[in-house]
ROROVEX-77179 format. One record per residue: residue number from 1; residue in one letter; x, y, z of N, C-alpha, C, CB in turn. Coordinates in steps of 0.1 Angstrom, whole numbers, plus 5000, padded with zeros to 4 digits. Atoms other than C-alpha are relative to their C-alpha. Glycine has a CB too. Example, Ala and Ser with C-alpha at 12.3 -4.5 7.8 and 13.67 -1.06 7.14 Angstrom:
2
REC  gukol  pake   n_u   n_v   n_w  ca_u  ca_v  ca_w   c_u   c_v   c_w  cb_u  cb_v  cb_w
REC      1     a  5009  4988  5000  5123  4955  5078  5009  5012  5000  4990  5000  5012
REC      2     s  4991  4989  5000  5137  4989  5071  4992  5011  5008  5004  5005  4986
# end
This chain:
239
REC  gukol  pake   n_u   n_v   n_w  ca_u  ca_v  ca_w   c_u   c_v   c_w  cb_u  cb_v  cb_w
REC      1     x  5009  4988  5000  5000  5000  5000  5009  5012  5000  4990  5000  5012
REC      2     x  4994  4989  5000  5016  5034  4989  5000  5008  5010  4995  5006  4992
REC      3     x  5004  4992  4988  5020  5057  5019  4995  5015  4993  5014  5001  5013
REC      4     x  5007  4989  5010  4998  5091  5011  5013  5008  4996  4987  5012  5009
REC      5     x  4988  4993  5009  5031  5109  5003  5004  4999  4985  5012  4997  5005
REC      6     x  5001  5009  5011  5034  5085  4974  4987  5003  4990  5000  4986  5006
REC      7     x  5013  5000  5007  5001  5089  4965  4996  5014  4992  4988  4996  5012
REC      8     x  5000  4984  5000  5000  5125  4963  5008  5003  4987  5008  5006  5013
REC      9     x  4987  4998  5010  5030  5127  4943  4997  4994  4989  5015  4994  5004
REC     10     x  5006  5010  5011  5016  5102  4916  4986  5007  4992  4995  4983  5008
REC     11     x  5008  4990  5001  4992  5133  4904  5004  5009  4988  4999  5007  5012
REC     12     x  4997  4992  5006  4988  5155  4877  4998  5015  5005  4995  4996  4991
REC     13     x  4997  4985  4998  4994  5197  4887  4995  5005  4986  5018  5004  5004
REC     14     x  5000  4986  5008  4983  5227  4875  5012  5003  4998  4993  5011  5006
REC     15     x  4990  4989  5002  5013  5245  4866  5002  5011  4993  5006  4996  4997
REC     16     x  5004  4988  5008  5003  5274  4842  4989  4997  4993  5009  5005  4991
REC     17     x  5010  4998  5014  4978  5286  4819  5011  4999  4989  4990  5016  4999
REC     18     x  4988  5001  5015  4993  5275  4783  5003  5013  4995  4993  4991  4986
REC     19     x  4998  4986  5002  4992  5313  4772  5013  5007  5004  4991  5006  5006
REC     20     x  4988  4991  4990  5017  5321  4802  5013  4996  4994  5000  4996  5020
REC     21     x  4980  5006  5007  5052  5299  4782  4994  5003  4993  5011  4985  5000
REC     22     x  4995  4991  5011  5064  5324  4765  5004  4989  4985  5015  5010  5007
REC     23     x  4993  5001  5011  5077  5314  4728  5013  4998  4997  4996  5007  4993
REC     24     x  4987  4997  5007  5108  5328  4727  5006  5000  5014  5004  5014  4990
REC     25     x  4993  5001  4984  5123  5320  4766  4995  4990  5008  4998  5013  5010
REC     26     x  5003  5009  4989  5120  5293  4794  4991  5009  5010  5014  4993  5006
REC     27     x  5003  4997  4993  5097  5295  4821  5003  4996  5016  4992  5001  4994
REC     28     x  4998  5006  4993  5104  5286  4855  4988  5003  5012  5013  5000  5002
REC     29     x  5006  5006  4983  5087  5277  4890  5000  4992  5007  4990  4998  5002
REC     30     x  4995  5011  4982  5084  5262  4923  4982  4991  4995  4999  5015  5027
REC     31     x  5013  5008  5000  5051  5233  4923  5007  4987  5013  4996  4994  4980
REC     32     x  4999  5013  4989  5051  5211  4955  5018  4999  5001  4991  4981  4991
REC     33     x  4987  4995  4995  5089  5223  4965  5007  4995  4987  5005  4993  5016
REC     34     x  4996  5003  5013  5100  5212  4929  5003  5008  4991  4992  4994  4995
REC     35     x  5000  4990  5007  5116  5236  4909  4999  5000  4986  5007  5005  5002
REC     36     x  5002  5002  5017  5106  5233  4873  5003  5013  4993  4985  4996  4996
REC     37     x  5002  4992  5013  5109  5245  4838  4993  4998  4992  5008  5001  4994
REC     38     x  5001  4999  5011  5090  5254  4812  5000  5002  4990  4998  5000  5000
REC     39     x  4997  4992  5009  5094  5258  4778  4992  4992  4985  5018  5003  5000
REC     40     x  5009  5001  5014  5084  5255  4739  5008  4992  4990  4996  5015  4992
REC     41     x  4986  5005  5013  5104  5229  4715  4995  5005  4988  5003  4982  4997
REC     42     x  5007  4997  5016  5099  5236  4676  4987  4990  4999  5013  4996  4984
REC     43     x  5013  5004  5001  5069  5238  4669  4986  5004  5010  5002  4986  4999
REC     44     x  5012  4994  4987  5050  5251  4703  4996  4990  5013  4983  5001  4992
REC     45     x  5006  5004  4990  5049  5225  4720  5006  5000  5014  4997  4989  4997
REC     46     x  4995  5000  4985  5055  5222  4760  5005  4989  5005  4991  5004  5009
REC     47     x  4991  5009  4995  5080  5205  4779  5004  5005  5011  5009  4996  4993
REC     48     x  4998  4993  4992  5090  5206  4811  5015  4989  5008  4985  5003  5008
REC     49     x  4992  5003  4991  5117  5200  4833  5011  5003  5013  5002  4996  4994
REC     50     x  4995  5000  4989  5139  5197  4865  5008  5016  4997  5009  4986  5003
REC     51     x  4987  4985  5005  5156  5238  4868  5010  5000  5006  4996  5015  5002
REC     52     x  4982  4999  4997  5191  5226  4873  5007  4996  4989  5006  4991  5012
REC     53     x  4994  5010  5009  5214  5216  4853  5012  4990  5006  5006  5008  4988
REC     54     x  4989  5007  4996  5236  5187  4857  5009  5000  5001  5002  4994  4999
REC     55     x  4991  4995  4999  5264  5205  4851  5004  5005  5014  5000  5008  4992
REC     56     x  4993  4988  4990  5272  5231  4875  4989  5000  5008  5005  5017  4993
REC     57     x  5013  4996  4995  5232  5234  4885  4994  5015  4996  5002  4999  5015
REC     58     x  5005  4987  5004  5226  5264  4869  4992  5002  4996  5004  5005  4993
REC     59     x  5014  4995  5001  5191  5278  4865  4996  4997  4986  4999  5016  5003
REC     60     x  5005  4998  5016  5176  5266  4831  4988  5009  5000  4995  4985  4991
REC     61     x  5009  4993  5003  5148  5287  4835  5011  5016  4993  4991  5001  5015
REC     62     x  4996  4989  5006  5175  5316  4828  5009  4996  4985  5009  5008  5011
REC     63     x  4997  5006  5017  5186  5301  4797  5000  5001  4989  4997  4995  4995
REC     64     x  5008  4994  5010  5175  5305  4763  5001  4987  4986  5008  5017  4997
REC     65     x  5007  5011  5012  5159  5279  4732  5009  5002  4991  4985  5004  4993
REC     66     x  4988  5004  5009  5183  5266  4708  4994  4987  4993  5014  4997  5009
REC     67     x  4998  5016  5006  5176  5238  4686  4988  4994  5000  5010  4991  5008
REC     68     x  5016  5012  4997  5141  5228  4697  5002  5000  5013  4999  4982  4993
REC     69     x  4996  5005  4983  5158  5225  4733  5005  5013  5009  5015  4986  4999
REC     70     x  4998  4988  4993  5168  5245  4762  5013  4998  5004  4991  5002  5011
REC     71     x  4986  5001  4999  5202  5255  4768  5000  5006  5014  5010  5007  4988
REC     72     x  4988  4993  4989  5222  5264  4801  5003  5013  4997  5014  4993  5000
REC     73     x  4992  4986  5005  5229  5300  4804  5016  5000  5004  4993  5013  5008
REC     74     x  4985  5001  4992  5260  5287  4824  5010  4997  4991  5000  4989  5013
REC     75     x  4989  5000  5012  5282  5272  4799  4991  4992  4981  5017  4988  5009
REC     76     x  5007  5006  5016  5252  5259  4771  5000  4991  4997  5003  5003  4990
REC     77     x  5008  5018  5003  5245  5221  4778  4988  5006  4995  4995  4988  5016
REC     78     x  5009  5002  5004  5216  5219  4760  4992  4990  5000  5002  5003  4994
REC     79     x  5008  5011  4995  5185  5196  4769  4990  5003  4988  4995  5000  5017
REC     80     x  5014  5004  5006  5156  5179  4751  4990  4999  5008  4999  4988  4994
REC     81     x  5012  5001  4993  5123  5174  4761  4997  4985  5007  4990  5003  4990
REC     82     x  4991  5011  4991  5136  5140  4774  5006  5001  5011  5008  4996  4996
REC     83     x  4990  4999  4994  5156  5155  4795  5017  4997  4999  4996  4995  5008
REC     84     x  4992  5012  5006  5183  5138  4777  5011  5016  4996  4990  4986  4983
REC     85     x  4993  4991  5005  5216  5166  4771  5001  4995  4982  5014  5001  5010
REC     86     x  4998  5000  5013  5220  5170  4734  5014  5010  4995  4985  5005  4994
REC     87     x  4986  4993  5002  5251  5191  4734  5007  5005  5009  4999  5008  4993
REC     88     x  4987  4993  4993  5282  5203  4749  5005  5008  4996  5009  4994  5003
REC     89     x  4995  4990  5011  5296  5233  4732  5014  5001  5005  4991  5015  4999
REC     90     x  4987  4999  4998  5327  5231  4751  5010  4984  4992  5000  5002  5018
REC     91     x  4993  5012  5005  5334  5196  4735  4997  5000  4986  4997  4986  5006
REC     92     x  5002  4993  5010  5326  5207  4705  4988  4989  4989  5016  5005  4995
REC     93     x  5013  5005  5003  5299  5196  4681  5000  4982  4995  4994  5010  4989
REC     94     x  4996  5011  5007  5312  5159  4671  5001  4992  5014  5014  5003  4990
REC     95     x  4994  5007  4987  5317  5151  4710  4984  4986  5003  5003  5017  5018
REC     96     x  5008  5002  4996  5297  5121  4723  4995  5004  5013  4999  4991  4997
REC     97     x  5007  4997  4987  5269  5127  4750  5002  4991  5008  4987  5001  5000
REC     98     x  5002  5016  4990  5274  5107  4783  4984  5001  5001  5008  5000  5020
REC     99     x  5013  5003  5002  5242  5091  4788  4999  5008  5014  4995  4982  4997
REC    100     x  5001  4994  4991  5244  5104  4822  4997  5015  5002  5008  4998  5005
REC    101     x  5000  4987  4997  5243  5141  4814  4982  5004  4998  5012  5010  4988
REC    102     x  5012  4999  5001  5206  5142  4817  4991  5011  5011  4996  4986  5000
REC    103     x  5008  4998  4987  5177  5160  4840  4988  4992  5001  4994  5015  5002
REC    104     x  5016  5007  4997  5145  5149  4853  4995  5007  4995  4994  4998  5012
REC    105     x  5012  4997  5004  5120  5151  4831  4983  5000  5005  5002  4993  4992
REC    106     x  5011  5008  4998  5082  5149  4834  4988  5001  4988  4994  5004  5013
REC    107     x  5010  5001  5009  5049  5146  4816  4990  5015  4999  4992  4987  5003
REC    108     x  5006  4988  5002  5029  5174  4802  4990  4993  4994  5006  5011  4992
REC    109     x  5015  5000  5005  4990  5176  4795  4998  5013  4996  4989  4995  5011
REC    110     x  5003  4987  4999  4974  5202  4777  4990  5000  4999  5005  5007  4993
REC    111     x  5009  5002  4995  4938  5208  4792  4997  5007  5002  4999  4994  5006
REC    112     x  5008  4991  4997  4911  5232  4796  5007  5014  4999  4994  4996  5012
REC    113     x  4993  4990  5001  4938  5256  4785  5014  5005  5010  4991  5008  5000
REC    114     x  4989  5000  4989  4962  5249  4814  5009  4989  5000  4995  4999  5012
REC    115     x  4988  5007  5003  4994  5233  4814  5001  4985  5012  5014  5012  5002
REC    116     x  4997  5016  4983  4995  5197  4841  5010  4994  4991  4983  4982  5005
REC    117     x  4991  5004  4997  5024  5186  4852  5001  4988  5006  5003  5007  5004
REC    118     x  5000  5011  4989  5029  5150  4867  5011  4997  5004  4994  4988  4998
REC    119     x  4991  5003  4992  5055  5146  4892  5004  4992  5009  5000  5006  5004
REC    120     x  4998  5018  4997  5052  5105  4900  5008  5002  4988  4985  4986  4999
REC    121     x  4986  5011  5005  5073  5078  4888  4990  4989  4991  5011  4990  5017
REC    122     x  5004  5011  5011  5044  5056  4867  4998  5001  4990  4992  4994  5000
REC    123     x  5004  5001  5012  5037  5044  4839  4989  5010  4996  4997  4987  4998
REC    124     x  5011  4996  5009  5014  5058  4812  4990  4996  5002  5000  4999  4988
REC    125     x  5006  5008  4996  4997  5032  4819  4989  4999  5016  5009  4992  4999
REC    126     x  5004  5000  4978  4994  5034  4861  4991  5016  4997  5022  5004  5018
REC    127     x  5003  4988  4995  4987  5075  4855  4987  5004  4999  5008  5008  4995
REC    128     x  5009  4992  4998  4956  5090  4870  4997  5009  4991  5001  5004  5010
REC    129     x  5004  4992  5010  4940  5108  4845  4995  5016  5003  4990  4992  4995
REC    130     x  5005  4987  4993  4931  5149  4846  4987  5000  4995  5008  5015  4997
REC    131     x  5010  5008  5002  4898  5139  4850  4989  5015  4987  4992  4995  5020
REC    132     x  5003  4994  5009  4872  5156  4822  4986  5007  5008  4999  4991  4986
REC    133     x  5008  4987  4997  4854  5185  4841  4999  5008  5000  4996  5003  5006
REC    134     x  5003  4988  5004  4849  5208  4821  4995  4998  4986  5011  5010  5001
REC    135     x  5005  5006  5013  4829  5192  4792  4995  5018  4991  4983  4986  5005
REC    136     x  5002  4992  5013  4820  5226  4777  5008  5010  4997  4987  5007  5000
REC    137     x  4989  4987  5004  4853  5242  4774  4999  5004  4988  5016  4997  5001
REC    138     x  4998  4995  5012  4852  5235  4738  4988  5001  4993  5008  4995  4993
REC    139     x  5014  4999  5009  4814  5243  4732  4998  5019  5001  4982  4988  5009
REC    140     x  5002  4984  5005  4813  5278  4715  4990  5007  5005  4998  5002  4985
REC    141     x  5010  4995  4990  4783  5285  4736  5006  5004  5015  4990  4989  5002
REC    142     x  4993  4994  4991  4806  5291  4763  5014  5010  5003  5000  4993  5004
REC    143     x  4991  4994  4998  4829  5315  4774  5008  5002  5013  4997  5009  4996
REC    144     x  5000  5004  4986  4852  5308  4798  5014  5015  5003  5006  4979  5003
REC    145     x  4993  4990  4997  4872  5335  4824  5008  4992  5010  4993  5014  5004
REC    146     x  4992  5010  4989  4905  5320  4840  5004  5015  5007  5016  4987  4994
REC    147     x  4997  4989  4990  4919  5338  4870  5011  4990  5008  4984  5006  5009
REC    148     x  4996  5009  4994  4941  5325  4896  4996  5008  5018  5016  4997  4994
REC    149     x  5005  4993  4983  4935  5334  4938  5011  4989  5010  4976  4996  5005
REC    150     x  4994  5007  4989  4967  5322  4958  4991  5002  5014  5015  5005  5001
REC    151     x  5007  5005  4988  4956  5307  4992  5016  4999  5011  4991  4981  4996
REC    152     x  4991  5003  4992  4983  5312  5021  4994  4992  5008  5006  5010  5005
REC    153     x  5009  5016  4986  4967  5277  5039  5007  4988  4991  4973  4997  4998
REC    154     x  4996  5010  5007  4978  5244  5032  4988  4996  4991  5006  4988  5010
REC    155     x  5011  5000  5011  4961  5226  5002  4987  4992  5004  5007  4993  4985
REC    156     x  5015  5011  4996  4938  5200  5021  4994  5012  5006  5001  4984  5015
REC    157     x  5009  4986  4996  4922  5234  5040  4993  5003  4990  5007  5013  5004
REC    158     x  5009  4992  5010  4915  5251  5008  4991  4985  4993  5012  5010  4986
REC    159     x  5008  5012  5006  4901  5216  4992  4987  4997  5007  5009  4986  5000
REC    160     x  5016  4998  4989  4877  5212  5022  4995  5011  4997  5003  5001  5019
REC    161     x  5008  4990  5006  4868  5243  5014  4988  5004  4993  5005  5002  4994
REC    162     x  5009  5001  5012  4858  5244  4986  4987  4984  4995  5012  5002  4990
REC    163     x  5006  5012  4997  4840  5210  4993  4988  5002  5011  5011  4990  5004
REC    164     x  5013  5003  4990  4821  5219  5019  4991  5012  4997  5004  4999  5020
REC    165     x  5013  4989  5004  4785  5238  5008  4994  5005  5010  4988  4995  4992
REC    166     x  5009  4998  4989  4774  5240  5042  5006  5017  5004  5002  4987  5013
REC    167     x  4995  4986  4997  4794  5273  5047  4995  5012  4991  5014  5000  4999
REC    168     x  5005  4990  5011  4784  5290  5018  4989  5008  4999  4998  4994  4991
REC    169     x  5017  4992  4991  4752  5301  5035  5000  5012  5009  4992  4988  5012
REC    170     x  4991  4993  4996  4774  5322  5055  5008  5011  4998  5005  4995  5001
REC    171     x  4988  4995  5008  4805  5332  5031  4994  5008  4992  5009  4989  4992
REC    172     x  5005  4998  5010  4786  5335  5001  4986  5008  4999  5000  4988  4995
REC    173     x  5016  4994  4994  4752  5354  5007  4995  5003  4982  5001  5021  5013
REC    174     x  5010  5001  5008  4748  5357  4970  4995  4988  4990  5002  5010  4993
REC    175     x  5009  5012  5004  4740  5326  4963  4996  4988  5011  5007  4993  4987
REC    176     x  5005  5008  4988  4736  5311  4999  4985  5006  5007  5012  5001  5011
REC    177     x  5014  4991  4987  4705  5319  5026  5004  4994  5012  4979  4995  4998
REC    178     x  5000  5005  4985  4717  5317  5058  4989  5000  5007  5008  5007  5008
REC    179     x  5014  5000  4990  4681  5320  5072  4993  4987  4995  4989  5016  4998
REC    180     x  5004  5019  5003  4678  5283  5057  5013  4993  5002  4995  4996  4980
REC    181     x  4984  5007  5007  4714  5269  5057  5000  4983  5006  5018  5011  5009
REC    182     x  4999  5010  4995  4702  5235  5072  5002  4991  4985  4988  4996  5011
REC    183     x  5006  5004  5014  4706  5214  5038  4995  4986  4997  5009  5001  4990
REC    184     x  5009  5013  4996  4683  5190  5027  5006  4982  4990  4980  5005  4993
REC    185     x  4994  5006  5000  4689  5156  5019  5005  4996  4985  4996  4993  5008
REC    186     x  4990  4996  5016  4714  5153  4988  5003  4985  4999  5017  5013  4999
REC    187     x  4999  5013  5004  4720  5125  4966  5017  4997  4997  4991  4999  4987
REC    188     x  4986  5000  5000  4757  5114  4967  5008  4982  4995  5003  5005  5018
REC    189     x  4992  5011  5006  4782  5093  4945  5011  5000  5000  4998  4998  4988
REC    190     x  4987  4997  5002  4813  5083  4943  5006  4995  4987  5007  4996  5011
REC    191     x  4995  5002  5010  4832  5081  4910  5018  4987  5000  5000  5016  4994
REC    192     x  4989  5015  4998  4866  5057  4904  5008  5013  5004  5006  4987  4984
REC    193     x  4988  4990  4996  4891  5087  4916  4992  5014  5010  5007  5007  4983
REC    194     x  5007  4985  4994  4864  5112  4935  4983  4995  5003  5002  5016  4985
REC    195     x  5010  5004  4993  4829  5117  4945  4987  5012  4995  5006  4998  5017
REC    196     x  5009  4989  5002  4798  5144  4939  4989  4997  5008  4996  5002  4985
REC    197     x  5013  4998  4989  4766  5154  4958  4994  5010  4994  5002  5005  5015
REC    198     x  5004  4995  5005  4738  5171  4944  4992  5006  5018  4993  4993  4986
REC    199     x  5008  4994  4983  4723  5197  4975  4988  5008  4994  5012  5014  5013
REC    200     x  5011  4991  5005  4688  5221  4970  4999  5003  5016  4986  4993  4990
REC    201     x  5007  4993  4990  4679  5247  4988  4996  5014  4995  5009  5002  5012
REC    202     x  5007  4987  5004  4657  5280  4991  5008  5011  4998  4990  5004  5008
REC    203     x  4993  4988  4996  4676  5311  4978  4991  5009  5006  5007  5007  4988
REC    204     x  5007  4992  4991  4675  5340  4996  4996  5012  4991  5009  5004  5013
REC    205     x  5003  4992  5006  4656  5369  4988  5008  5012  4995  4993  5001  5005
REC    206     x  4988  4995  5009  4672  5393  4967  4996  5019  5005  4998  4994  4978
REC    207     x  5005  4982  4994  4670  5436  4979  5009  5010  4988  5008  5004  5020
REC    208     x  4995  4986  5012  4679  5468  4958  4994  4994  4988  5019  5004  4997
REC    209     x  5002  5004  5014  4681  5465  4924  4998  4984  4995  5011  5006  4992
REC    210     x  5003  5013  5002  4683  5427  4920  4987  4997  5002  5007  4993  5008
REC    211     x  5008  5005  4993  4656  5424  4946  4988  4999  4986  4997  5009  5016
REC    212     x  5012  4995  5007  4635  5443  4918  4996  4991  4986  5002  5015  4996
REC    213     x  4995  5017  5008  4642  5415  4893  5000  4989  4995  5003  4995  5001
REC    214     x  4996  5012  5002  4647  5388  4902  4985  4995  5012  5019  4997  5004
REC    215     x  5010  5006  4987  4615  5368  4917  5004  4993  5015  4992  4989  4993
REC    216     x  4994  5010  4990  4611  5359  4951  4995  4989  5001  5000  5004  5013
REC    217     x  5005  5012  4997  4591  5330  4944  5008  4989  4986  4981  5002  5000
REC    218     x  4994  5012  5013  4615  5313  4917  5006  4988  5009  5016  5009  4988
REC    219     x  4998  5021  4997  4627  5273  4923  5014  5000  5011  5009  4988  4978
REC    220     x  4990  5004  4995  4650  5260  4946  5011  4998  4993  4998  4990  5006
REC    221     x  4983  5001  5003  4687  5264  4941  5005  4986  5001  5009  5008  5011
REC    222     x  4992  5009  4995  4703  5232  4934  5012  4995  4992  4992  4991  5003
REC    223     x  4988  4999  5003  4738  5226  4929  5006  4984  4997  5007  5008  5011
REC    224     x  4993  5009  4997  4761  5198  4918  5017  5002  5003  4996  4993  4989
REC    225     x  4987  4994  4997  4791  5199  4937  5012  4988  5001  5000  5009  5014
REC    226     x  4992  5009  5003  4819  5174  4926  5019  5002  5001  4995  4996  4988
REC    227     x  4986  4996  5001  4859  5167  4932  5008  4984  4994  5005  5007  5018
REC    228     x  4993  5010  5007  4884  5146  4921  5011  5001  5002  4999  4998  4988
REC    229     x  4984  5004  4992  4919  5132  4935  5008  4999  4984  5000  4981  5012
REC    230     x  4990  4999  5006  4931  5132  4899  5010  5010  4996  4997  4997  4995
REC    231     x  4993  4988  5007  4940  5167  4891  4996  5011  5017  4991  5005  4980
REC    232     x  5004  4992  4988  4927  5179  4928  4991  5015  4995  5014  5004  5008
REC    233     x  5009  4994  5007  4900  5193  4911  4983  5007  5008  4997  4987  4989
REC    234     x  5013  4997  4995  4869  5212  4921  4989  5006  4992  5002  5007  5009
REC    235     x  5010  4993  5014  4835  5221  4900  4987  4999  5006  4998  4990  4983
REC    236     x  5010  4999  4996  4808  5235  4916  4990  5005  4988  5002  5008  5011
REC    237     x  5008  4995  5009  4777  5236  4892  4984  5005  5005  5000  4989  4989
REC    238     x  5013  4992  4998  4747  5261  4898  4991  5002  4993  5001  5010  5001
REC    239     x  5009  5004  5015  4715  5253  4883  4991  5005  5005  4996  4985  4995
# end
């Protein structure tokens, strides 16, 4: 049995919106004390890997694209999207590669417009999938607005969080009623990696300009509110 450290780690990350790696430069960051890189081989696509180099350790995020690959600003190893070095410029271009001069690579997804990162050790095969909630990214009837909202809390806090509806009656006043917040009884499943609950309850009445509006005798509010251990996912839907 994996201990949860293991388990955790065997996950696919957010790590950017695809937009944010640049074209023409590496990107770097911290994800789960991990310091990565990002960047673009020919052609656009993303690749990521470990921001040291095996050399000296020198910052590939300060680097710069060569070849399809990312070079060392330190003396200009150059890496693949393998992690695999592809040149030594000090041995000049005919030298072979030790197999050793490599980084840690990992895997890239590209999803709902955001870049995942997976930072286990399995197979293609073994890996937890970034599960598919957000079925109408690509229906032209929608328009979607990303954002980001760091959380100085550890990440199980914010996950409960955002998991639990019972607060929201509280927090949220425009779409909670704390003068109902008991909730009634909700239908609840669990999926192969996660779990959902459908809740209903009375909104609250609405004042000022809304109030004028929006009826107070319209339908019970009811939400489906679902998560998922593959991508540590959350999707509250409001119906």
């Amino acid at each position: 049995m994996p201990c949860e450290a293991e388990m955790l780690k065997n996950l696919w990350y957010a790590a950017a919106f695809e937009e944010d790696v640049p074209h023409d430069k590496p990107l770097g960051l911290r994800r789960l004390g991990h310091d990565l890189v990002l960047f673009r081989e020919t052609g656009g696509r993303i690749a990521c890997l470990a921001n040291a180099c095996v050399h000296r350790g020198g910052a590939l995020d300060r680097g710069f694209l060569e070849q399809g690959g990312l070079a060392c600003p330190y003396h200009g190893w150059r890496y693949g999207a393998n992690g695999a070095c592809r040149a030594i410029p000090s041995l000049g271009p005919d030298a072979e590669i030790p197999k050793r001069a490599r980084v840690d690579s990992y895997p890239v997804e590209i999803k709902y417009g955001i870049v995942w990162v997976y930072l286990g050790e399995e197979s293609e095969a073994e890996r937890l999938r970034v599960p598919d909630f957000l079925p109408e990214y690509d229906d032209a009837n929608f328009r979607f607005i990303k954002g980001q909202f760091p959380y100085a809390a550890n990440w199980i806090r914010v996950l409960e969080n955002h998991i639990d509806s019972s607060h929201t009656h509280f927090v949220h006043p425009e779409f909670g009623n704390r003068e109902a917040p008991r909730p009634q009884q909700s239908a609840n499943e669990r999926t192969a990696t996660g779990a959902y609950a459908f809740n209903r309850y009375r909104p609250r009445n609405k004042s000022g300009e809304m109030g004028k509006v929006v009826d107070a005798n319209r339908p019970d509010i009811v939400t489906r509110l679902a998560w998922d251990i593959g991508g540590l996912c959350v999707r509250l839907h409001v119906q």
